[in-house]
C-alpha positions in Angstrom: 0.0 0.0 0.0 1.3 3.1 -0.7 0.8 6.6 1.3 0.4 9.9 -0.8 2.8 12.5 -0.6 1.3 15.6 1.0 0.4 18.0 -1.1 2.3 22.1 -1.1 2.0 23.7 2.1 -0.1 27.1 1.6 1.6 29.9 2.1 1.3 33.1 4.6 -1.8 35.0 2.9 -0.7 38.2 4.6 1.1 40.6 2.5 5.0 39.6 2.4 5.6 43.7 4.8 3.5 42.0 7.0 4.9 38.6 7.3 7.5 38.4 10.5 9.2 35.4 8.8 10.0 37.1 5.9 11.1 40.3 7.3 13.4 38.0 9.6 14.6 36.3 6.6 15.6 39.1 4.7 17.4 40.5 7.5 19.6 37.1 7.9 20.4 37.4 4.5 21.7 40.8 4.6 23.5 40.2 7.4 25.2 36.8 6.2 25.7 39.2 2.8 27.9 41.5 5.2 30.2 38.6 5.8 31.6 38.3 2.4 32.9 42.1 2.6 35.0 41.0 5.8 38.1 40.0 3.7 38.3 44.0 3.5 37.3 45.6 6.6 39.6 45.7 9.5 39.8 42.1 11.8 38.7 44.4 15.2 35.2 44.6 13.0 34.8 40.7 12.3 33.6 40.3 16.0 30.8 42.8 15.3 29.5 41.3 11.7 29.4 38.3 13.6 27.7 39.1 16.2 25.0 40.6 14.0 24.8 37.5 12.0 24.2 35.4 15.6 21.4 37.9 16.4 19.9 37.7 13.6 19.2 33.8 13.4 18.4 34.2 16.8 15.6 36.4 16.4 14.7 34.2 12.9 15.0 30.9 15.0 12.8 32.2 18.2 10.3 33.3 15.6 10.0 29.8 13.9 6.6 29.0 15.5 4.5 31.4 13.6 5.2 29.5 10.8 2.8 27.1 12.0 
């Protein structure tokens, strides 16, 4: 017997300004973006880029349930 495969997920109706997980997203990816501009900044500003890449899957990760 074989089990169907679930069909797409439906996405977040709200508009994507409004969607938190979004927002979050594109603030990861601007912030992991920053990182490939290290090689020419100074090493005492790696800490910081870091630092703002840890925050912002932080805030992306706590955020996770309203996915749901």
């Amino acid at each position: 017997m074989s089990v169907p495969a679930p069909g797409p997920r439906p996405g977040d109706p709200r508009p994507e300004q409004d969607r938190p997980v979004a927002a979050l997203r594109a603030e990861v990816d601007a912030a992991v973006a920053a990182l490939d501009a290290l090689d020419v900044r100074p090493v005492s500003e790696h800490p910081a880029a870091f630092e703002r890449v840890h925050a912002a899957l932080g805030r992306a990760l706590s955020a996770g349930s309203e996915r749901e």
